[in-house]
C-alpha positions as CSV (number, residue, x, y, z in Angstrom):
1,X,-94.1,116.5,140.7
2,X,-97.0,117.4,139.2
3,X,-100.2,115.2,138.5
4,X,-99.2,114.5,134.8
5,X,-95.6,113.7,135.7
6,X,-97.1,111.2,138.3
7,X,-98.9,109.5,136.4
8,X,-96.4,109.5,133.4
9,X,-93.9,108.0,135.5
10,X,-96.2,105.2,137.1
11,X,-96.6,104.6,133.3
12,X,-92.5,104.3,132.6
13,X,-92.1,102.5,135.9
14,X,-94.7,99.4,134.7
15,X,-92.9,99.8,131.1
16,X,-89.7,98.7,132.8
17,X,-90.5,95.8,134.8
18,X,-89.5,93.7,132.1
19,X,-86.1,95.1,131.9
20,X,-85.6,95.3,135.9
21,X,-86.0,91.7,135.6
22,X,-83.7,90.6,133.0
23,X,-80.7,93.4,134.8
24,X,-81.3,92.4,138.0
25,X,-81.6,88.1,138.3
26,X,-78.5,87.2,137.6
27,X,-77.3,89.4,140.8
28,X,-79.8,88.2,142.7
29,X,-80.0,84.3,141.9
30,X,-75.8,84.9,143.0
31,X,-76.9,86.8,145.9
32,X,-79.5,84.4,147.0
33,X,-77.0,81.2,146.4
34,X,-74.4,82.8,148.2
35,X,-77.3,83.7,151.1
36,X,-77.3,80.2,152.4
37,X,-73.7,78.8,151.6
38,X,-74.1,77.5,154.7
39,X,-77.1,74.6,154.7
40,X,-79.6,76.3,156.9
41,X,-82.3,76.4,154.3
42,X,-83.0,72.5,155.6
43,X,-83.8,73.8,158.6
44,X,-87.8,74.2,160.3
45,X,-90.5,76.5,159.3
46,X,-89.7,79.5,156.5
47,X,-91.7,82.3,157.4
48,X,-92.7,85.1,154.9
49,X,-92.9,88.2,156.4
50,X,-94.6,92.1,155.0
51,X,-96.8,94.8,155.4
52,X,-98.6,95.9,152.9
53,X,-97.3,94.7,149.0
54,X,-94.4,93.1,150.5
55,X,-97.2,90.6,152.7
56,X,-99.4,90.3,149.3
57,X,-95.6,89.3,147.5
58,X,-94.8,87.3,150.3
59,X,-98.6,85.6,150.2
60,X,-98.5,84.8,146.5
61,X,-95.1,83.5,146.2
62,X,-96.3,80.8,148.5
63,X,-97.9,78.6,146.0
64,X,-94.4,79.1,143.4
65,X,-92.6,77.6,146.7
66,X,-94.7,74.9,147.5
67,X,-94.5,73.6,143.8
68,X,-90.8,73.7,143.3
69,X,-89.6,72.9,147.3
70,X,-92.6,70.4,148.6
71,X,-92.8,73.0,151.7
72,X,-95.6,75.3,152.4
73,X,-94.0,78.5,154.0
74,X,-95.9,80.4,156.2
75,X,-96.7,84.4,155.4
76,X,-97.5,86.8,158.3
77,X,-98.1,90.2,158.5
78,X,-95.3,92.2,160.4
79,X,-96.9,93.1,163.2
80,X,-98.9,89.8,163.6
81,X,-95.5,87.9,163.3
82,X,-94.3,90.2,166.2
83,X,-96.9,89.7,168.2
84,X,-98.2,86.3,168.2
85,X,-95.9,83.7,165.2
86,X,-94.5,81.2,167.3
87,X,-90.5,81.6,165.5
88,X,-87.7,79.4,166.6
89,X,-84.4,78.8,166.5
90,X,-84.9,75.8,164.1
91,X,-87.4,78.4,161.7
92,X,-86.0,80.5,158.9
93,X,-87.1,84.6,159.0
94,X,-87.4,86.2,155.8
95,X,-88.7,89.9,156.2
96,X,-89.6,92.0,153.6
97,X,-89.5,95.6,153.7
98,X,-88.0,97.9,150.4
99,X,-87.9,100.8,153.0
100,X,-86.6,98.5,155.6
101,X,-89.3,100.0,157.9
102,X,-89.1,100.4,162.0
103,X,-91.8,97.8,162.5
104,X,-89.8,95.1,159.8
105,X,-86.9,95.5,161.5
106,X,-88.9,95.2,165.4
107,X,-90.0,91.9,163.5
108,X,-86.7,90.5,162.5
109,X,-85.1,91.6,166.4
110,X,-88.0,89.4,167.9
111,X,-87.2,86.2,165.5
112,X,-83.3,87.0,166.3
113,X,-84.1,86.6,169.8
114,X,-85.3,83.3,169.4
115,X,-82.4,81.7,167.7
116,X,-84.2,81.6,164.3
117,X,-82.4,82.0,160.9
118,X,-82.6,85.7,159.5
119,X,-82.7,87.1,155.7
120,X,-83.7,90.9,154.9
121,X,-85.4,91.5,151.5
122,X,-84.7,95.0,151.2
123,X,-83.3,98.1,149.5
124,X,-81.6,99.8,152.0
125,X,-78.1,97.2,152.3
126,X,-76.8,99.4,155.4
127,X,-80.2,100.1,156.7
128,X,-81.3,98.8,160.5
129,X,-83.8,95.7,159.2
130,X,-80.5,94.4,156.8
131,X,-78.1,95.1,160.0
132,X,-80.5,93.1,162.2
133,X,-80.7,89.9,160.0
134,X,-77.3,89.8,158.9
135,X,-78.2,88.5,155.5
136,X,-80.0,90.2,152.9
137,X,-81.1,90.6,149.4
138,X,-80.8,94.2,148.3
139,X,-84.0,94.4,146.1
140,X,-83.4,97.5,143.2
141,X,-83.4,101.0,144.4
142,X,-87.1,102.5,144.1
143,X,-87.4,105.9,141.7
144,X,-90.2,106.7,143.5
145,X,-92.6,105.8,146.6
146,X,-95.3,108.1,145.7
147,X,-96.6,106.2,142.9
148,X,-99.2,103.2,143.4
149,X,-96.2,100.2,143.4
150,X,-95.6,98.3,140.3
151,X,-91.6,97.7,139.4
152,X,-90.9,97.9,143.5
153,X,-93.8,94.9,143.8
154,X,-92.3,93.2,140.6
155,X,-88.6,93.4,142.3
156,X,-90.2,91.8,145.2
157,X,-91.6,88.8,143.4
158,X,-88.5,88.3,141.5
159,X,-86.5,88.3,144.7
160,X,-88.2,85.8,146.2
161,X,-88.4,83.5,143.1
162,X,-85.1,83.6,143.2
163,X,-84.4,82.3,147.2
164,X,-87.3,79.6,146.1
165,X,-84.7,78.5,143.4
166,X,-82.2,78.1,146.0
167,X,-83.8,76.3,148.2
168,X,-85.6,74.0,146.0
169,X,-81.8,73.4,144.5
170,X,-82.8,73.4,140.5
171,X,-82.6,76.1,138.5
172,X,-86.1,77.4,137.8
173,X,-86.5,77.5,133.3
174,X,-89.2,80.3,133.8
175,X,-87.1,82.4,135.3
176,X,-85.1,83.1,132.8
177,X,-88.3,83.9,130.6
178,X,-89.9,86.3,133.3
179,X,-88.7,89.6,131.3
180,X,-90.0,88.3,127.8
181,X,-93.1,87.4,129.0
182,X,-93.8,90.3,131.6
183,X,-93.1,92.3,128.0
184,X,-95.4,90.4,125.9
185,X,-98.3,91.1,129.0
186,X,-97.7,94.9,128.8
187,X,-98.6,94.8,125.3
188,X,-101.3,92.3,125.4
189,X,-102.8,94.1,128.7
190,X,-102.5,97.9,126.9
191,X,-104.2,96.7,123.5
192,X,-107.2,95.0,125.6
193,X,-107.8,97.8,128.4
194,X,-108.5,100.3,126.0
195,X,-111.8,98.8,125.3
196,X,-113.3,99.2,129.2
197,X,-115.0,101.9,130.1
198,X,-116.9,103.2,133.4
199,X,-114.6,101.7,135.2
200,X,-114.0,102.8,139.0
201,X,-116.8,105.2,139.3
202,X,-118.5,103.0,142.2
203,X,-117.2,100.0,144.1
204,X,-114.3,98.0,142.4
205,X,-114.1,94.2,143.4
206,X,-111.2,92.1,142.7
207,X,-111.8,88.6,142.9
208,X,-108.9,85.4,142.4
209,X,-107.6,81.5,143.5
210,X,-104.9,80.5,144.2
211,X,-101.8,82.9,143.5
212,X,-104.1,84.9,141.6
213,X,-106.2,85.8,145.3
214,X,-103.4,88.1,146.9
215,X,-103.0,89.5,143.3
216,X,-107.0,90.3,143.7
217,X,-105.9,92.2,146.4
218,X,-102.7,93.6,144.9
219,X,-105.4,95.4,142.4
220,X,-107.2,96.9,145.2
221,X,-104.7,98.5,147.0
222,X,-103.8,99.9,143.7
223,X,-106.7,101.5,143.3
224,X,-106.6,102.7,146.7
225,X,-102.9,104.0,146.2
226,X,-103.8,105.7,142.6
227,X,-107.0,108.1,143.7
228,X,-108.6,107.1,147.1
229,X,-111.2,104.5,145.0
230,X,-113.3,102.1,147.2
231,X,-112.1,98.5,146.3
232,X,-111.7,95.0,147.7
233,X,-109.9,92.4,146.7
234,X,-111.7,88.4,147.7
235,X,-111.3,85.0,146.9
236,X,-112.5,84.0,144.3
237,X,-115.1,81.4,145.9
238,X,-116.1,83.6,148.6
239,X,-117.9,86.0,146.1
240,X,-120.9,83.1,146.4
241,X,-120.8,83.4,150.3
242,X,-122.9,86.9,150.8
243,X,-120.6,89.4,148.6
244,X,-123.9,89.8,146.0
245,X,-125.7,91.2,148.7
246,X,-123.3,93.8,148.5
247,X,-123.1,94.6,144.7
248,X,-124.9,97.4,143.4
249,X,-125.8,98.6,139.9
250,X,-122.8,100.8,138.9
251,X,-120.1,98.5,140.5
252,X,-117.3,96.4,138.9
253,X,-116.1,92.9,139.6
254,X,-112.5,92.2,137.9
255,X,-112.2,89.0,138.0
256,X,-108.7,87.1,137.5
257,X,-108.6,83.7,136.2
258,X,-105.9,81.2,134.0
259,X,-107.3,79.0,131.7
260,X,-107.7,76.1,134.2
261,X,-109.6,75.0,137.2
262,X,-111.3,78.1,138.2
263,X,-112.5,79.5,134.5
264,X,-116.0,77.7,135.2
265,X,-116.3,79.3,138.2
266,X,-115.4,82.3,136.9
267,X,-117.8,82.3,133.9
268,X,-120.9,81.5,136.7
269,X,-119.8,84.5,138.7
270,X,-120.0,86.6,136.0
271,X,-123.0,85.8,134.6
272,X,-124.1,86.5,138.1
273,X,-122.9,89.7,138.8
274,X,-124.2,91.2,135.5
275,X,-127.9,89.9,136.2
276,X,-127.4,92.1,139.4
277,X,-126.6,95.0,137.6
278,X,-122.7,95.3,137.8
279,X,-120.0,94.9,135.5
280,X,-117.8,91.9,135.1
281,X,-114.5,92.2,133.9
282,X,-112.4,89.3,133.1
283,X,-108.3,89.3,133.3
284,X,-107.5,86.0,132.0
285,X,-105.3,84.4,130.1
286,X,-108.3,82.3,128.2
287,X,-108.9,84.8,125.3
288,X,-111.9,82.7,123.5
289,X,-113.3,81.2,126.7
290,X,-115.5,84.2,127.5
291,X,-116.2,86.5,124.5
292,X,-119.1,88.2,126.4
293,X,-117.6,90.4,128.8
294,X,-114.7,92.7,129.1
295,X,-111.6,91.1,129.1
296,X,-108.0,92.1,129.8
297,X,-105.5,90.0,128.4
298,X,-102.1,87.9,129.6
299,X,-99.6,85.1,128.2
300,X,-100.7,81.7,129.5
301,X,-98.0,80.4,132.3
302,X,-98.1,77.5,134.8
303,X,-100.0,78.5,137.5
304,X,-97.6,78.7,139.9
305,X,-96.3,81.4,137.9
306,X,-99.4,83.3,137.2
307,X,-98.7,86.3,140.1
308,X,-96.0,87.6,138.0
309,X,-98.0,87.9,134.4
310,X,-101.5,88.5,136.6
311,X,-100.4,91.9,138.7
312,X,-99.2,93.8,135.1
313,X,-102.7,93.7,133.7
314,X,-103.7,94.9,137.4
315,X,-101.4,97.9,136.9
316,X,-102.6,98.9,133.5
317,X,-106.1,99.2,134.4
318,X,-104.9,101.1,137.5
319,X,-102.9,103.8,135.1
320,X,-106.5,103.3,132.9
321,X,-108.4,104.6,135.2
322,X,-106.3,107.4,136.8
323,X,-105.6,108.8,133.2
324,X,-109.5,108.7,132.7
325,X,-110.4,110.4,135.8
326,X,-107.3,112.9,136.0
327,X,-106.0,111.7,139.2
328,X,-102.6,112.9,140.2
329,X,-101.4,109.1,141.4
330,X,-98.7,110.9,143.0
331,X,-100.5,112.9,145.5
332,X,-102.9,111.7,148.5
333,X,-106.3,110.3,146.9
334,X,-105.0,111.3,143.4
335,X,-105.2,114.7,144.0
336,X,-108.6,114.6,146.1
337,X,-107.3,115.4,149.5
338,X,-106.3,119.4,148.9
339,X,-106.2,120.1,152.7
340,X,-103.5,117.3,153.2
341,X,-105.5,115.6,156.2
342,X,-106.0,111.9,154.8
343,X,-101.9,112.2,154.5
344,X,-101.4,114.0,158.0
345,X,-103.3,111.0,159.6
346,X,-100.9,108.4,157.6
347,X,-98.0,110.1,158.9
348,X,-99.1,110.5,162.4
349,X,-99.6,107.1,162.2
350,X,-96.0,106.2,160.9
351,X,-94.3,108.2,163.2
352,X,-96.2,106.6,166.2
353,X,-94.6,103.2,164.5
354,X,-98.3,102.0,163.9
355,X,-96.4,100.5,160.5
């Protein structure tokens, strides 16, 4: 694969979330139903657990589940969750892995030790991690895993909107309106992105609330993924708490707000930032609320929806900036690691079971 085929491909992959999502909910709303025939949603704790996209999935999805179940779940890294989550046999398991990696599946043998209710989210249906849970939801074949993640991340969030529906025992409306809408939000994002420029030549911050503050750091880790760029992703609130001492002239600060509680907030913090010399950039879905930076666009939604419309626009201005700087996004720091050694070090550490 070559760097324009990498990059063309990210491209198709983000083209058909919408249609991933409209071909694959009916299976899995029947799959997740079927999951726990048995009652044992009622039961203790829910944990969320992932590495990686599947953690920020699992971390943003807690606000949908609190809204339509009245329970907070609990996310947790894999390894954390190993190590120290206190699981029991009352508690409800739900690991995350589309690989169904070594360390997801050392997760979900810990939680089955202790009695505790199990359910793989995963791609691999015969793989160890959906072997060791006994139940899973088989999440949509990847094409690829050496693109920055967009329709594996949205197949994620769908997933798990889908066991919130079951457990909250009412079927969800917006569900059924995801694949319109995350259509609408690739045009709206495309026709707005082409206006930004400079974009990713120094530090890149993503800052966000709510939902939208693991999709902050969604955007980071796709910039990391695409080309090797230096970026962070922050809540939103913590940008006032000693992240300007950091900022330097040249930098961006992509900021993601709805229309809502948070837009003041937002508007301050950009004002802000540009007095110190960096460059806000607004993904929102208030068009005419801030007309004085650069914005990217996307379809107002309830809030608790917002991580599925917020993490397009996310992946647009990814694919902006690797077309703008010529990254391959399929090789190791786009292209910008010729001797292999920042990709030797990431496998050493995969086959030492590090992840």
């Amino acid at each position: 694969m070559d760097g324009a085929d990498g990059t063309a491909l990210m491209w198709q992959e983000i083209l058909d979330q919408p249609g991933l999502v409209t071909a694959q909910l009916a299976r899995l709303r029947e799959e997740a139903r079927r999951t726990f025939d048995d009652g044992s949603t009622a039961r203790g704790t829910v944990y969320l657990v992932g590495t990686g996209d599947s953690y920020i999935a699992a971390r943003s999805s807690l606000y949908l589940w609190a809204h339509y179940t009245g329970r907070w779940p609990q996310a947790w890294p894999t390894r954390e969750f190993t190590s120290y989550c206190p699981v029991s046999r009352d508690d409800t398991a739900i690991i995350i892995s589309t690989t169904g990696s070594a360390a997801a599946t050392t997760a979900a043998a810990r939680a089955v030790e202790q009695g505790a209710t199990m359910l793989a989210l995963t791609a691999l249906p015969d793989g160890s991690l959906a072997r060791t849970c006994g139940r899973y939801l088989e999440l949509p074949a990847p094409w690829t895993r050496q693109t920055p993640h967009t329709r594996d991340y949205m197949a994620t969030l769908l997933a798990l909107a889908c066991l919130v529906e079951r457990y909250a025992g009412t079927a969800l409306i917006h569900l059924d309106e995801i694949g319109v809408v995350l259509n609408e939000t690739i045009h709206m994002a495309r026709a707005t992105v082409k206006r930004l420029s400079a974009i990713g030549t120094g530090m890149t911050y993503f800052l966000g609330a709510g939902p939208l503050w693991p999709t902050a750091e969604y955007g980071a880790a796709k910039f990391w993924e695409a080309g090797g760029l230096p970026a962070l992703g922050l809540e939103l609130e913590e940008a006032a708490h000693g992240l300007h001492l950091a900022v330097s002239t040249g930098d961006t600060v992509v900021i993601i707000a709805n229309n809502g509680p948070h837009i003041d907030l937002a508007r301050r913090l950009a004002e802000g930032f540009e007095t110190l010399g960096a460059t806000p950039v607004l993904v929102t879905d208030a068009d005419t609320t801030l007309p004085d930076y650069p914005y990217i666009l996307y379809p107002s939604v309830p809030d608790q929806w917002s991580h599925f419309v917020a993490s397009v626009p996310l992946q647009v201005l990814c694919h902006h900036v690797a077309v703008r700087q010529g990254f391959d996004v399929a090789r190791s720091r786009g292209g910008r690691d010729p001797d292999g050694l920042y990709e030797t070090v990431r496998t050493a550490w995969l086959a030492s079971g590090t992840t």
